[in-house]
C-alpha positions as a Markdown table, in Angstrom:
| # | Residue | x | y | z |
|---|---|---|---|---|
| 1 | Unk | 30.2 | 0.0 | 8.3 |
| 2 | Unk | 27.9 | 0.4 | 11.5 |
| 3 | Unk | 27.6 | -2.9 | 13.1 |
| 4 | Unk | 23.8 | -2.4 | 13.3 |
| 5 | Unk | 21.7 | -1.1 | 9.8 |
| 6 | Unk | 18.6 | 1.1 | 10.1 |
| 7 | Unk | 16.4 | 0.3 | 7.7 |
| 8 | Unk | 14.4 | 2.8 | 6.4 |
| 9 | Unk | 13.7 | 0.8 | 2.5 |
| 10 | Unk | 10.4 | 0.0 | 3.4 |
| 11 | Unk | 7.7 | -0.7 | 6.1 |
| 12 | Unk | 7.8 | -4.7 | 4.8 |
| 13 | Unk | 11.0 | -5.0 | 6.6 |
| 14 | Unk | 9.5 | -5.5 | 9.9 |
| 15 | Unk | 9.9 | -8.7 | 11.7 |
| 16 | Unk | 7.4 | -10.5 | 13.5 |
| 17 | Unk | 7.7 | -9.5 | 17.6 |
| 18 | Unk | 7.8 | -12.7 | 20.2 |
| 19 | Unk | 3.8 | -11.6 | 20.7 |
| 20 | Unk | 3.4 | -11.8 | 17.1 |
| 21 | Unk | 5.3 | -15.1 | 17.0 |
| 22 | Unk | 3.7 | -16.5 | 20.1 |
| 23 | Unk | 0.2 | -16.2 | 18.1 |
| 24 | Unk | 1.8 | -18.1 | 15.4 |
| 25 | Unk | 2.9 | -21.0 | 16.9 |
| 26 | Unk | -0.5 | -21.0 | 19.2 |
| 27 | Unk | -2.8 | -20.7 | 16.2 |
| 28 | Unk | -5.7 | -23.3 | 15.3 |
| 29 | Unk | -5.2 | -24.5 | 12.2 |
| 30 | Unk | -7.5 | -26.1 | 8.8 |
| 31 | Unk | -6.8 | -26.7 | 5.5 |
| 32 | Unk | -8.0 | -23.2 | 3.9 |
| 33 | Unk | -9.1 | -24.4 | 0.4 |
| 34 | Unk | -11.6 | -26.5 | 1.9 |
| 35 | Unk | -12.9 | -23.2 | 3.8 |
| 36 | Unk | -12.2 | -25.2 | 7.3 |
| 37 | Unk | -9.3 | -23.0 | 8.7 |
| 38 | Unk | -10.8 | -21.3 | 11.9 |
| 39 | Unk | -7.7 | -18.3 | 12.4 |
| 40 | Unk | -8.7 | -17.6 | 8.5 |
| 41 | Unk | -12.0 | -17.7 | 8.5 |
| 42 | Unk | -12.0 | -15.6 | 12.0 |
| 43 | Unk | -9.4 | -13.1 | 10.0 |
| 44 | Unk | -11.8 | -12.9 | 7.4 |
| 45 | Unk | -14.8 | -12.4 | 9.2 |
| 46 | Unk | -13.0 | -9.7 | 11.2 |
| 47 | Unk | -11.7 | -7.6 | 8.2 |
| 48 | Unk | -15.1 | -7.8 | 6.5 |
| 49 | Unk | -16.8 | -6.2 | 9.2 |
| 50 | Unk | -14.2 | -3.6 | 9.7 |
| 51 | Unk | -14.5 | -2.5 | 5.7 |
| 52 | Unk | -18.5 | -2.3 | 6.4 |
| 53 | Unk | -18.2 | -5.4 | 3.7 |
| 54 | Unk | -20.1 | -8.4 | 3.0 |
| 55 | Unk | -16.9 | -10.8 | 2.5 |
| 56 | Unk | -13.4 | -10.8 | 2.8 |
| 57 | Unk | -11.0 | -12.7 | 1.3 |
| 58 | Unk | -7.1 | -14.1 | 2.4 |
| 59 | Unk | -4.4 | -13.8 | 0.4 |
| 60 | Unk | -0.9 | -13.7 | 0.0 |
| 61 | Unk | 0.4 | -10.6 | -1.1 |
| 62 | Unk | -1.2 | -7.2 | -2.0 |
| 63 | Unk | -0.1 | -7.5 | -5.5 |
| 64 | Unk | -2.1 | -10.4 | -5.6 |
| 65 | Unk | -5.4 | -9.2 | -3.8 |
| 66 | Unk | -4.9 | -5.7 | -6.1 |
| 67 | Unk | -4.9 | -8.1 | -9.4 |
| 68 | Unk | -7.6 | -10.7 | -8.2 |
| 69 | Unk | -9.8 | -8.0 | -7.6 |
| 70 | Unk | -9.2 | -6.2 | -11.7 |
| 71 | Unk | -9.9 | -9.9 | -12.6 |
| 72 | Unk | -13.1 | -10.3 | -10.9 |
| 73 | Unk | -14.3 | -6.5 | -12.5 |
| 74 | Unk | -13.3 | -7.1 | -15.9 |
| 75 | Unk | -13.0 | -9.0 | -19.3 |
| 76 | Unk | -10.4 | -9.3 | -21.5 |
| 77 | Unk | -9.9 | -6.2 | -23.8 |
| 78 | Unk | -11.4 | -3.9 | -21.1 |
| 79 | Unk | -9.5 | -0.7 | -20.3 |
| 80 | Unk | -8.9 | 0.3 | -16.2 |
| 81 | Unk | -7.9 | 4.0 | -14.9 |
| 82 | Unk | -5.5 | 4.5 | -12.6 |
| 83 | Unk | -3.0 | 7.2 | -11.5 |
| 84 | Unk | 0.2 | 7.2 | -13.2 |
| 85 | Unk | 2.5 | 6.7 | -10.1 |
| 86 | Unk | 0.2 | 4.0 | -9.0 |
| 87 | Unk | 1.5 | 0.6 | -7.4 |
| 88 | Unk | -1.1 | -1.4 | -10.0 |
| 89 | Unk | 0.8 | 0.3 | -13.0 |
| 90 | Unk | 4.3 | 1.1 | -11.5 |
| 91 | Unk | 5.1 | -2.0 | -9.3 |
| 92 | Unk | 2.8 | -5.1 | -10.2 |
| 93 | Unk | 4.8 | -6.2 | -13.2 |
| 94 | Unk | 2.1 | -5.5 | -15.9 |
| 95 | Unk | -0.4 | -8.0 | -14.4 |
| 96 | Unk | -3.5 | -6.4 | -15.4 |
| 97 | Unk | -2.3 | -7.4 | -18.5 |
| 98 | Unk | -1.0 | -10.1 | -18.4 |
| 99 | Unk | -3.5 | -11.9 | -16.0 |
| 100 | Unk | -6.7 | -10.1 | -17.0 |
| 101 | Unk | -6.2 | -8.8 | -20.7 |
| 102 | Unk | -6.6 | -5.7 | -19.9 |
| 103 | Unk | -5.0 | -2.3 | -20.2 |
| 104 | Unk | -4.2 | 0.7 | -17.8 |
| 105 | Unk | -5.5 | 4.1 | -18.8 |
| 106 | Unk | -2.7 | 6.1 | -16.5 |
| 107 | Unk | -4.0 | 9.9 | -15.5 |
| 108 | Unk | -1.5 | 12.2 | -13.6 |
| 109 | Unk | -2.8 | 13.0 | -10.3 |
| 110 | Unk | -2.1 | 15.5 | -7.4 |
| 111 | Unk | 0.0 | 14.1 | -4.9 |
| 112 | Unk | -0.9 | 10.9 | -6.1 |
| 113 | Unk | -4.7 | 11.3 | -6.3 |
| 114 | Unk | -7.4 | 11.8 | -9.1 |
| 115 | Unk | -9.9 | 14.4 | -9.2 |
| 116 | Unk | -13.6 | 13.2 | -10.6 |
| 117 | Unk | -13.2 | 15.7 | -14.0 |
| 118 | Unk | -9.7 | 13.9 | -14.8 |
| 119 | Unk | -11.3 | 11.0 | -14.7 |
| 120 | Unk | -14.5 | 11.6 | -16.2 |
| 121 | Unk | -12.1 | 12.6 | -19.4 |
| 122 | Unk | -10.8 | 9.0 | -18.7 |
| 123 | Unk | -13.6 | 7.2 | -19.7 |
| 124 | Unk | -14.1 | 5.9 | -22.8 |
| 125 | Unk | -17.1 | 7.0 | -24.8 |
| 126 | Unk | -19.6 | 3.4 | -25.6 |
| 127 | Unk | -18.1 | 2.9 | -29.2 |
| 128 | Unk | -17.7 | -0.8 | -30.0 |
| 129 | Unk | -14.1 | -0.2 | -31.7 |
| 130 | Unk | -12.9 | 1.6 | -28.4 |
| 131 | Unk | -12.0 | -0.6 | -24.8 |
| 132 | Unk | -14.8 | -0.3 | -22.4 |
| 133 | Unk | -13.6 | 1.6 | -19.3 |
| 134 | Unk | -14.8 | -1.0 | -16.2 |
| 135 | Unk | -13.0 | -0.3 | -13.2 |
| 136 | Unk | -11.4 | 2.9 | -11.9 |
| 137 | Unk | -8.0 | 2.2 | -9.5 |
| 138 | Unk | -7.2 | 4.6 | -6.5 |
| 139 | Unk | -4.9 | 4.9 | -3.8 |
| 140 | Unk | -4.8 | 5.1 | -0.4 |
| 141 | Unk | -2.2 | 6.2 | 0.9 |
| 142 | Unk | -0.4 | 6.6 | -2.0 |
| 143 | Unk | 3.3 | 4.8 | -2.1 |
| 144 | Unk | 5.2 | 6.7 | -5.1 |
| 145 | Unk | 3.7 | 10.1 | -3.7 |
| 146 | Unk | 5.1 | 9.7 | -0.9 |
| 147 | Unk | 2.3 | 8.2 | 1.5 |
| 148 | Unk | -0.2 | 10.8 | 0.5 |
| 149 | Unk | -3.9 | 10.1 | 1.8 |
| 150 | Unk | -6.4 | 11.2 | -0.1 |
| 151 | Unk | -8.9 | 13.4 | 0.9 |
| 152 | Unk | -12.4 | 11.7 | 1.1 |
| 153 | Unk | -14.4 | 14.3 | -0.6 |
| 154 | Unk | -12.9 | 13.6 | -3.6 |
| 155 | Unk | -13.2 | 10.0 | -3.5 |
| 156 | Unk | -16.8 | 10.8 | -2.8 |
| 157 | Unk | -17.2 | 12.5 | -6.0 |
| 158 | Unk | -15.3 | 10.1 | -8.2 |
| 159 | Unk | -17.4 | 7.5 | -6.8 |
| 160 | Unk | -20.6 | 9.2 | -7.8 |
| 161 | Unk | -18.9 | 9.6 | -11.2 |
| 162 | Unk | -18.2 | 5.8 | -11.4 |
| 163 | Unk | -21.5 | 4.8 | -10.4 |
| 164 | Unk | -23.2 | 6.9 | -12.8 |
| 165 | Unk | -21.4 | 5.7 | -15.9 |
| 166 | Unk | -21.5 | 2.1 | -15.1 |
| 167 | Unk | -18.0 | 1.5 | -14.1 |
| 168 | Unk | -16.5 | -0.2 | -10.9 |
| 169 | Unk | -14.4 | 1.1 | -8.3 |
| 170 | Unk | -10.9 | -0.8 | -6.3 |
| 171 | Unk | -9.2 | 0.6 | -3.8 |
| 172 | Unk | -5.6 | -0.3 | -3.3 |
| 173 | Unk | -5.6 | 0.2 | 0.3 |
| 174 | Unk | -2.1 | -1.5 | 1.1 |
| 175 | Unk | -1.6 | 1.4 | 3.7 |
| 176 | Unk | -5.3 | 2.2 | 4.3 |
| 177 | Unk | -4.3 | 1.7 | 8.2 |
| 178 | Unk | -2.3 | 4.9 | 8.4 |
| 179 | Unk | -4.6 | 6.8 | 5.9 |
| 180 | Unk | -7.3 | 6.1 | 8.6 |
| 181 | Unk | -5.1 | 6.8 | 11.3 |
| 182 | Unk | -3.5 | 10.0 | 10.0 |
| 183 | Unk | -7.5 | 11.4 | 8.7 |
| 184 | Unk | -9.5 | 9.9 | 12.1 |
| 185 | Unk | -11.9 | 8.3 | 9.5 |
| 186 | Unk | -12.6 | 4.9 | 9.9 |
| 187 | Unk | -11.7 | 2.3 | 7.2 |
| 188 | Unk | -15.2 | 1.4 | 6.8 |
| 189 | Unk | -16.2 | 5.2 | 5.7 |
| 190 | Unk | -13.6 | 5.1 | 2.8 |
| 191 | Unk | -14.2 | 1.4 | 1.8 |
| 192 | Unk | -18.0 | 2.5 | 1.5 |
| 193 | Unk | -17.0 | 4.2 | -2.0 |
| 194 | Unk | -15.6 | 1.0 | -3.5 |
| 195 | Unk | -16.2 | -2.1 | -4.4 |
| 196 | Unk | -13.6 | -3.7 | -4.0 |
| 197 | Unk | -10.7 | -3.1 | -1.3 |
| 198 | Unk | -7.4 | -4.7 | -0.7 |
| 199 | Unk | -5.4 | -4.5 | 2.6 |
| 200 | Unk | -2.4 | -5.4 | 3.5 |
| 201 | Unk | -1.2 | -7.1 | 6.7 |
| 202 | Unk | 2.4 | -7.3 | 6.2 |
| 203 | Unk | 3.4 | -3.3 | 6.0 |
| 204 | Unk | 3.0 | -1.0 | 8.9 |
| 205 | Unk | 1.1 | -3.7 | 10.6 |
| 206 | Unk | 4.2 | -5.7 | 11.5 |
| 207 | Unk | 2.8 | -9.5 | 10.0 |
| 208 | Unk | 5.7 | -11.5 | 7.9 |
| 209 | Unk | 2.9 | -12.0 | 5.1 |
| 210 | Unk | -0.8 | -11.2 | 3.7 |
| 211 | Unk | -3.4 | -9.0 | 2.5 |
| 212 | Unk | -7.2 | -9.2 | 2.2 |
| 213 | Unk | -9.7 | -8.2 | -0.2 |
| 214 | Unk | -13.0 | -7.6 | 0.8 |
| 215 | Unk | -16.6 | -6.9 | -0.8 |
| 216 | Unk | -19.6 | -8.7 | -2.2 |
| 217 | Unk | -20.4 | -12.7 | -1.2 |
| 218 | Unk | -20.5 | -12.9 | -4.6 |
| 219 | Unk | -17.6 | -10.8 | -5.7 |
| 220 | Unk | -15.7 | -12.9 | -3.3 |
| 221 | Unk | -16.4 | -16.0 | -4.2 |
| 222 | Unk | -15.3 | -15.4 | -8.0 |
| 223 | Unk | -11.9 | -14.0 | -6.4 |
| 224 | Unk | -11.6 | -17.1 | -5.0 |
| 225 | Unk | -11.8 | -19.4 | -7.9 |
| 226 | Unk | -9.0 | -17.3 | -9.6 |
| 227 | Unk | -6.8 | -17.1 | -6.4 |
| 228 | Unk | -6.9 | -20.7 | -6.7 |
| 229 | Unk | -5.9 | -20.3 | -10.6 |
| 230 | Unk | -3.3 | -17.7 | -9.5 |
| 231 | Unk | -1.6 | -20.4 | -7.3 |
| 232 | Unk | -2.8 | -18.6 | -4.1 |
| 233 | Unk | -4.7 | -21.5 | -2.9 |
| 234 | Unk | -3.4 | -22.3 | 0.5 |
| 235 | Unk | -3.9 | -24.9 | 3.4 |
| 236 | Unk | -3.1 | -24.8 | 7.2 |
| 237 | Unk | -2.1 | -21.0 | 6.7 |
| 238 | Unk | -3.9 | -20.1 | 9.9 |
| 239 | Unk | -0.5 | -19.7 | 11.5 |
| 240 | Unk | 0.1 | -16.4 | 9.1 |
| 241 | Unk | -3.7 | -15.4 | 9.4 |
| 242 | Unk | -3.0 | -15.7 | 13.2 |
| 243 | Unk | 0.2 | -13.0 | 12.5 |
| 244 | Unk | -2.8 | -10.5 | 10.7 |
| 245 | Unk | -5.3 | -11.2 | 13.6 |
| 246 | Unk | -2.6 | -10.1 | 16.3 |
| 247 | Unk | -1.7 | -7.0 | 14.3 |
| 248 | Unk | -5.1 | -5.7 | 13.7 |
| 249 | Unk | -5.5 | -6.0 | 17.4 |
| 250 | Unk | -2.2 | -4.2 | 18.7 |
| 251 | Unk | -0.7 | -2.6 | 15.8 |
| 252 | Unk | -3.4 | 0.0 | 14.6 |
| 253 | Unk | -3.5 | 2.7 | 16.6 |
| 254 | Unk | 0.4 | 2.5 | 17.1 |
| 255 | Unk | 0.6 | 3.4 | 13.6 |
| 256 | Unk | 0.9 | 7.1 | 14.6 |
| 257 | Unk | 4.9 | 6.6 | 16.1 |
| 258 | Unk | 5.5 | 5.5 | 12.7 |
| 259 | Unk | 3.8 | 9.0 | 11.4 |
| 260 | Unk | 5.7 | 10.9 | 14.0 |
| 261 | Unk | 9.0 | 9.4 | 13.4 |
| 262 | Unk | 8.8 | 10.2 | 9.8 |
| 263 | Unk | 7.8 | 14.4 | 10.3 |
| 264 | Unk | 10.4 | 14.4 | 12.3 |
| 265 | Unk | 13.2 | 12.6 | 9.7 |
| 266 | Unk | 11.6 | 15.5 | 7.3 |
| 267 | Unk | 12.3 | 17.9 | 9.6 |
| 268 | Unk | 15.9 | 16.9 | 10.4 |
| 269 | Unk | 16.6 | 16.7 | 6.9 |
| 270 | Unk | 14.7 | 19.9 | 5.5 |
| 271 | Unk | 18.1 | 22.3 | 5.3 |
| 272 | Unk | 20.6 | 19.2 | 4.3 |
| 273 | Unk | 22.6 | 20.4 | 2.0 |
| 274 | Unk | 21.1 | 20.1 | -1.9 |
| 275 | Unk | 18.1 | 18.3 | -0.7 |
| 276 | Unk | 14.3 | 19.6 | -0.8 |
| 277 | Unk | 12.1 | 18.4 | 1.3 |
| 278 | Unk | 8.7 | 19.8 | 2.2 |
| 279 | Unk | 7.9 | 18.7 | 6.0 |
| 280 | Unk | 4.6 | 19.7 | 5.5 |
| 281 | Unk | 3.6 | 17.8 | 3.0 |
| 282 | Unk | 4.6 | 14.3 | 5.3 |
| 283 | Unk | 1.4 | 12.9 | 5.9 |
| 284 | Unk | 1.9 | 9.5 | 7.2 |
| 285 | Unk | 5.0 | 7.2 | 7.5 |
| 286 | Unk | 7.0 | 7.7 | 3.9 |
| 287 | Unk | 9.2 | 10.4 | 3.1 |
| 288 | Unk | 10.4 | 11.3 | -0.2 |
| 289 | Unk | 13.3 | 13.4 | -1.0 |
| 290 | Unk | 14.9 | 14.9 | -4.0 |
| 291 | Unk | 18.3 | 14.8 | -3.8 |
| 292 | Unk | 19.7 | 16.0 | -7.6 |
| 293 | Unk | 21.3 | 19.4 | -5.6 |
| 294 | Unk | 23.8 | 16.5 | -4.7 |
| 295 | Unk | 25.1 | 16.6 | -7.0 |
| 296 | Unk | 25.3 | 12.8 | -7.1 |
| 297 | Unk | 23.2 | 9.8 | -8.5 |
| 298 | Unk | 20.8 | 8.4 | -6.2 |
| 299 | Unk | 22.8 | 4.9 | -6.5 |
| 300 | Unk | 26.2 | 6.6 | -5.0 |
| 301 | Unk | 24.1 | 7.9 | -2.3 |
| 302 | Unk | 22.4 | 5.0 | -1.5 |
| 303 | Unk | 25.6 | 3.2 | -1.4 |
| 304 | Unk | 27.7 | 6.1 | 1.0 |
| 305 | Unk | 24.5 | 5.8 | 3.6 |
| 306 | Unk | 24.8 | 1.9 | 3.8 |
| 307 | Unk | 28.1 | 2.9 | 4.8 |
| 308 | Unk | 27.0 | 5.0 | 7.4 |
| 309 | Unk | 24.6 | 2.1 | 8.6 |
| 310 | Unk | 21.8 | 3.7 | 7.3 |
| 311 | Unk | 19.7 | 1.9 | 4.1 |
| 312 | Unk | 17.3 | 4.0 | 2.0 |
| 313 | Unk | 15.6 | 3.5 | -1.5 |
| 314 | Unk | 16.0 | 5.1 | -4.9 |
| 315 | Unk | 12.7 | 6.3 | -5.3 |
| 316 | Unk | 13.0 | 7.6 | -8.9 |
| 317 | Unk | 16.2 | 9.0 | -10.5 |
| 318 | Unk | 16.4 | 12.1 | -8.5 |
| 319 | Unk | 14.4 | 11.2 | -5.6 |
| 320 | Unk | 15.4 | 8.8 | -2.5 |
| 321 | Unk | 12.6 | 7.3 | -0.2 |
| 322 | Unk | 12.6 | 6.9 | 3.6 |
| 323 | Unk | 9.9 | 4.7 | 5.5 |
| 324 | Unk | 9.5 | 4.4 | 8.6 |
| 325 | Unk | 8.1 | 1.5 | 10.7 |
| 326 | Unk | 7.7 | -0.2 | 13.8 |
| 327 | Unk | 11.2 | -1.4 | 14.0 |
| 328 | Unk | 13.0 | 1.5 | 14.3 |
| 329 | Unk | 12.8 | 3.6 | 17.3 |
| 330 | Unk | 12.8 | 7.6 | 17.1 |
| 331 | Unk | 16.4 | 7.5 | 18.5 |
| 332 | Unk | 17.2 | 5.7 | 15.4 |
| 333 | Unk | 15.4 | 7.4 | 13.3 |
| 334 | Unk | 17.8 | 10.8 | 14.9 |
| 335 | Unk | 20.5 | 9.5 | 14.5 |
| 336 | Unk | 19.7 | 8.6 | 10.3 |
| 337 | Unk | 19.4 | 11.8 | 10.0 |
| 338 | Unk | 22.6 | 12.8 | 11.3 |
| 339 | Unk | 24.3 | 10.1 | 9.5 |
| 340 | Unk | 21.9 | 11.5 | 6.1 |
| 341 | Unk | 22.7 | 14.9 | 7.0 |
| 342 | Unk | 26.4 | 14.1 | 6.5 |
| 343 | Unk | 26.2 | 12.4 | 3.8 |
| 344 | Unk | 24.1 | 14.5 | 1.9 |
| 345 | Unk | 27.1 | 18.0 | 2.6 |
| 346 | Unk | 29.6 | 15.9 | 1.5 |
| 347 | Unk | 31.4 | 17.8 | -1.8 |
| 348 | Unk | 28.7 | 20.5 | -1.6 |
């Protein structure tokens, strides 16, 4: 095995740099549930007013911030919409149910996104025996699609849809960074359409931990009391909100290597041997890749790349998934691909 792995699982994989760390140790400190933590309450501030928000909120994982937030819009026995490869249905281990009582109307989108008459089909006629649709779930960028950002006029017109039948709107923004930075449209014009966004800190953005939520005083305040249900209540955690301040201020607008290193991984790999790939179609920073002309099950291949010094995700059954991130360089990301490109031609 290659003395050093590549790691191209996932953008959460990045470590903390000796700036990043620096921050850390530096960072004033308060205890948070009491609302007297100056780094979080800066952080918070911050994120608000980049969203175009009233409030933001701290918290510690996206998960969390997506699932406080479906809380906060609805009662138990309500009915959310959200695409079927979405993280809140797909990876968020049936919390909505779980935590809020409520179930997940699941649409098939394009490339990971909805279109205003799939979801106006969605919602659930007023009939007292039927759920009440509350709160309708997008993406942006979308994970399982393969980093996808959606294309703001139609988020415009679901909104519209949304707000004329009565029913909220949540953004699961985990990688709304590189959707703004792939699009040139600022995270404030999307978040405009919602009300309620989660971002996360601890992705592309190079922070060990976090995610926010932002909207309403109000909105935020309820989120609060069931963070603190949710066991999210934290105290001197300014050393982690110190790690989000730092990348919001350096890590944003480098988010475009990441983008770059990935069209090029696409375009290394587009003839491998019984593997599709559409370079095209690589938006941001997360390639996905179906590999069934293998011949062989995702898990073998996995397993002969790790040999190679090269880790990757199965991403479904026939499809593996490739990320790329601030801690691999492009000459890393070359040389994956060779070691891929191997791989891949073996017994073909």
């Amino acid at each position: 095995m290659a003395e050093q792995l590549i790691d191209l699982r996932s953008d959460t994989v990045t470590r903390p740099s000796a700036a990043m760390r620096r921050a850390m140790a530096e960072a004033e400190v308060g205890d948070d549930v009491f609302g007297e933590d100056p780094s979080v309450n800066r952080l918070q501030d911050q994120v608000a007013e980049m969203l175009g928000k009233e409030a933001a909120l701290f918290v510690p994982s996206g998960t969390m911030g997506n699932e406080l937030c479906i809380k906060v819009h609805t009662r138990p026995g309500d009915e959310i919409i959200a695409e079927a490869g979405s993280h809140v249905f797909n990876y968020e281990t049936g919390g909505a149910a779980f935590l809020s009582g409520v179930q997940v109307h699941t649409v098939t989108g394009t490339n990971g996104q909805l279109r205003a008459p799939q979801v106006a089909q969605a919602i659930r006629p007023k009939i007292y025996y039927m759920s009440a649709t509350r709160l309708v779930c997008l993406e942006n960028t979308h994970n399982r699609a393969g980093g996808t950002v959606y294309p703001l006029p139609w988020i415009e017109e679901v909104s519209s849809l949304a707000r004329r039948e009565g029913v909220g709107m949540h953004l699961d923004g985990a990688r709304l960074w590189n959707a703004s930075v792939a699009s040139g449209i600022a995270p404030a014009e999307y978040a405009r359409h919602f009300d309620s966004v989660s971002v996360c800190f601890s992705k592309g953005l190079g922070a060990p931990v976090g995610s926010a939520i932002v909207g309403t005083r109000e909105f935020i305040e309820e989120a609060r009391h069931y963070r603190k249900i949710f066991g999210g209540g934290m105290r001197q955690v300014g050393v982690l909100a110190a790690a989000a301040l730092y990348a919001l201020e350096h890590n944003i607008a480098r988010l475009g290597e990441d983008h770059a290193k990935a069209a090029e991984l696409a375009r290394a790999l587009s003839g491998a041997p019984g593997v599709l790939i559409e370079p095209e179609s690589v938006q941001t920073n997360i390639l996905i890749m179906d590999v069934v002309g293998t011949g062989r099950p995702t898990d073998q291949l996995v397993a002969e790349l790790r040999q190679g010094g090269v880790l990757m995700m199965s991403a479904t059954p026939r499809t593996l998934r490739a990320v790329t991130h601030l801690d691999v360089t492009m000459d890393q990301v070359k040389h994956a691909a060779r070691v891929a490109n191997d791989v891949f031609g073996r017994g073909t």
